[in-house]
C-alpha positions as CSV (number, residue, x, y, z in Angstrom):
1,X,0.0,0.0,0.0
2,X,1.3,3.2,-1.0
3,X,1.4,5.7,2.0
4,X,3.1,8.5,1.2
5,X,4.2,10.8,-2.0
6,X,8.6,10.8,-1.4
7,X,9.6,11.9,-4.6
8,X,8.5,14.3,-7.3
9,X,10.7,13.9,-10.8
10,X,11.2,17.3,-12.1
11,X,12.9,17.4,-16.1
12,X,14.9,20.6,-16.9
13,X,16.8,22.0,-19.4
14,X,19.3,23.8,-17.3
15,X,19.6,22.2,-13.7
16,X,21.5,25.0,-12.2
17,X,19.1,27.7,-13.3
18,X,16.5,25.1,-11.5
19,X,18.3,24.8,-8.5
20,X,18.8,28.7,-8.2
21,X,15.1,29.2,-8.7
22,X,14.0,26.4,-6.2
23,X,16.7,28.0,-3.4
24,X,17.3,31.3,-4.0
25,X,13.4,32.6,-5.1
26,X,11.1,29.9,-3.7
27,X,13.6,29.0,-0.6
28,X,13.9,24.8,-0.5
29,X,17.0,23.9,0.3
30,X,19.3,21.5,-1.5
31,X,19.4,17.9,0.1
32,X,21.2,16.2,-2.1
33,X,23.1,16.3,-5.2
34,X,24.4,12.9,-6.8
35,X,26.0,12.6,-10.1
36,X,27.3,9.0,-11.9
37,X,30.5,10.4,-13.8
38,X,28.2,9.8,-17.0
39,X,26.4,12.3,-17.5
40,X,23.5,11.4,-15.2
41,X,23.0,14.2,-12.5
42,X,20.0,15.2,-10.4
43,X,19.5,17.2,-8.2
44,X,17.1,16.8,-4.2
45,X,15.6,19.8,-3.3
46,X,12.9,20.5,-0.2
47,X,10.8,22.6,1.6
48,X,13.3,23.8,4.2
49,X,11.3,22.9,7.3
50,X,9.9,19.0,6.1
51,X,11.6,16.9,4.1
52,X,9.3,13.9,3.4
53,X,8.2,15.1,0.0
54,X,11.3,16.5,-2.4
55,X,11.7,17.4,-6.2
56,X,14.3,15.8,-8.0
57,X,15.7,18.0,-10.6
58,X,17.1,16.1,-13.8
59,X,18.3,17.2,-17.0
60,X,15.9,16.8,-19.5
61,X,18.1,16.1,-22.5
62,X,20.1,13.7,-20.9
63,X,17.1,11.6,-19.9
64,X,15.2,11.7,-23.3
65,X,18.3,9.9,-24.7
66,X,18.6,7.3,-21.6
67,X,14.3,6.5,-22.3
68,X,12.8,8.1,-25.7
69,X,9.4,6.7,-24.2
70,X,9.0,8.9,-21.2
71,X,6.8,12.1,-21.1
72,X,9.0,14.7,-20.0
73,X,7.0,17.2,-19.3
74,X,6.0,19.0,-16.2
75,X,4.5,17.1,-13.7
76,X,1.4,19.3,-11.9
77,X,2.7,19.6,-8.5
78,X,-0.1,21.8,-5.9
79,X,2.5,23.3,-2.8
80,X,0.5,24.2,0.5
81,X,1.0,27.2,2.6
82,X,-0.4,28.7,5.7
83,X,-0.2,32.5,4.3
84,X,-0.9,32.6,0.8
85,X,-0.7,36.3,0.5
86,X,2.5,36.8,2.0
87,X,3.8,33.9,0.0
88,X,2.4,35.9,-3.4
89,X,3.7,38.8,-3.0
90,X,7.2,37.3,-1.5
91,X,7.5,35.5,-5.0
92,X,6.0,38.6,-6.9
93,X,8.7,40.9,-5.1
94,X,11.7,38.2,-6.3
95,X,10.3,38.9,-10.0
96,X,8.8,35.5,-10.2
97,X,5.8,35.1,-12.6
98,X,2.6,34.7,-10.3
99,X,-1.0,34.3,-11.3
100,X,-4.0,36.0,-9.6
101,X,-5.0,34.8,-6.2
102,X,-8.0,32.6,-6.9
103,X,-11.0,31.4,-4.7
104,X,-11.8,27.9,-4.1
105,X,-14.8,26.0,-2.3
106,X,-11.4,24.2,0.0
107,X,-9.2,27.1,-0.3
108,X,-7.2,30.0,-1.6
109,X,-4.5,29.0,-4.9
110,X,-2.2,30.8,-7.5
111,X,-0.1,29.4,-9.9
112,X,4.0,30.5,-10.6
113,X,6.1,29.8,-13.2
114,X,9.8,29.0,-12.3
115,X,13.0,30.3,-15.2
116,X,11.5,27.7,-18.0
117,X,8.2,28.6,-17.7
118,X,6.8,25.4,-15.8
119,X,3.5,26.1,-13.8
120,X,3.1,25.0,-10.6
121,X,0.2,25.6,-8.1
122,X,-0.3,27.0,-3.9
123,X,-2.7,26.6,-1.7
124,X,-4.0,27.2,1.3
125,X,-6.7,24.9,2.7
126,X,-9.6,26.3,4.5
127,X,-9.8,24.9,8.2
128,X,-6.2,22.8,8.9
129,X,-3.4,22.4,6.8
């Protein structure tokens, strides 16, 4: 039985730009970087205060070669927050590309795009988070 979500597989054209993104303008940290001498490198990074759930940053071009059959693109991943607002306009004020704060029958959401123009999506659940 599958319990928990561990890892979410994240394919990028540049993974430095990624990693600079995901730390410097969105704050995760880096838990892990691994590379096999062959070309195959990814990169672990997390939400800086829980670390059960991390996006694996690999290099898009590198994989399409290693398995032609995959779907690289992005994955739709939905963060949480407990203060959507301040999170908006931390991310607006870092010159990240943020949609409109949005109204939801279980919550708040916007959408950002990180340097390639992938979308991802926040929330803030009504009642507990």
């Amino acid at each position: 039985m599958i319990n928990i979500l561990g890892q979410v597989m994240v394919y990028v054209n540049n993974q430095d730009e990624a990693v600079k993104f995901w730390t410097e303008k969105v704050g995760f940290t880096v838990i892990s970087e691994e590379d096999n001498g062959q070309g195959m490198r990814w990169i672990e990074v997390a939400p800086t205060n829980q670390a059960e759930t991390s996006i694996i940053l690999h290099n898009k071009e590198f994989v399409s070669k290693m398995a032609p059959e995959l779907n690289l693109g992005t994955p739709s991943l939905m963060f949480f927050t407990k203060n959507l607002e301040q999170l908006h306009s931390d991310l607006s004020n870092k010159n990240v590309t943020v949609g409109e704060i949005v109204n939801m029958p279980n919550g708040k959401v916007f959408n950002f795009a990180d340097s390639e123009n992938n979308y991802f999506a926040v929330m803030e659940k009504t009642g507990k988070n």
